[in-house]
N, C-alpha and C positions, 0 to 999 in steps of 0.2 A: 504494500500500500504506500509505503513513505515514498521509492523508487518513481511509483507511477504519480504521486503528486509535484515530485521534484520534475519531472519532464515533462509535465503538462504544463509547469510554472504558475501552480497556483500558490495561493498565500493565504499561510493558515495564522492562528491565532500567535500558536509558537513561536512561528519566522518573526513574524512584527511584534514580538513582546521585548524577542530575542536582542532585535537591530534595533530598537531605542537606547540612546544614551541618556534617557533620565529615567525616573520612575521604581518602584520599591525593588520591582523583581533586578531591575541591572543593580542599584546596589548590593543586592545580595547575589546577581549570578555571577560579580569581576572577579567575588572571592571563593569562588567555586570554578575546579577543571571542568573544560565545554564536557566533555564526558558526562560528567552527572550534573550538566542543568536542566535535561530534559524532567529527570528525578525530582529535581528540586522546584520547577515549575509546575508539575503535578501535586506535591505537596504544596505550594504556594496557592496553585487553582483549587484545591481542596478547601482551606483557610477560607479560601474567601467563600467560596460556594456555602461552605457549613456555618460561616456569619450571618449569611445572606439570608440562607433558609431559615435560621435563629430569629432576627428581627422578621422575618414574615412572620413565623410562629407565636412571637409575641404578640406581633399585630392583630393575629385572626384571636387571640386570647381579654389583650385588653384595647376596649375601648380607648381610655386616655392614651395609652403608647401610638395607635394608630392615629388619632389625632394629632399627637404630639409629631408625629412623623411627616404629617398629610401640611401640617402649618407649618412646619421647616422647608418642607420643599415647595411651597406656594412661593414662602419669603423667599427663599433661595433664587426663584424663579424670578419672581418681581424684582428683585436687586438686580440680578445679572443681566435681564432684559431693560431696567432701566439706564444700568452704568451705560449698554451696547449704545441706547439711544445719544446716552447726553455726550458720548462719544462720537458718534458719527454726527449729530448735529450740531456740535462747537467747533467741529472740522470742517464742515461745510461752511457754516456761518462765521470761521475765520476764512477761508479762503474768497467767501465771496466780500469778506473785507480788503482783502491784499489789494486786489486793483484801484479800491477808492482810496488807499492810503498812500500809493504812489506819489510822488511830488508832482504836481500843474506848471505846465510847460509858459502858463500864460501868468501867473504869480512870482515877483518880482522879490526879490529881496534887497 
């Protein structure tokens, strides 16, 4: 199986975990021989997978935790969608400044 993915050139979760230089799994695979990082990224996906499933489990148990989870990531949302805005509209709104700020050809000093 791994043979026939490497020559059809597809790109799996591994490849692109593997080729990031930032991120938790590269701090922990520089100090591990490539040998056993495939091992160590099964145990890594494990970790997270059995997190994941843990706070669902809480969720479908308590009320408040599911809430408390559903309002984190509204806010979450709201912030990072508002930063996106006030960014790209004080970029815009500076550059449609730049040409009015230019010096007048017809203004003396």
């Amino acid at each position: 199986m791994t043979v026939k993915i490497q020559q059809r050139g597809y790109r799996t979760l591994f490849n692109y975990v593997t080729s990031q230089k930032k991120g938790t799994f590269h701090a922990i695979a520089r100090r591990v021989a490539p040998r056993f990082q495939p091992p160590v990224y099964l145990f890594l996906h494990l970790c997270f997978c059995a997190t994941t499933f843990a706070v669902a489990l809480l969720c479908w148990y308590s009320f408040w935790v599911h809430t408390a989870l559903l309002a984190a990531v509204a806010s979450a949302s709201i912030w990072h969608g508002g930063s996106y805005y006030f960014e790209v509209f004080a970029r815009r709104y500076h550059e449609q400044l730049l040409p009015q700020t230019s010096p007048r050809k017809d203004v003396q000093y």
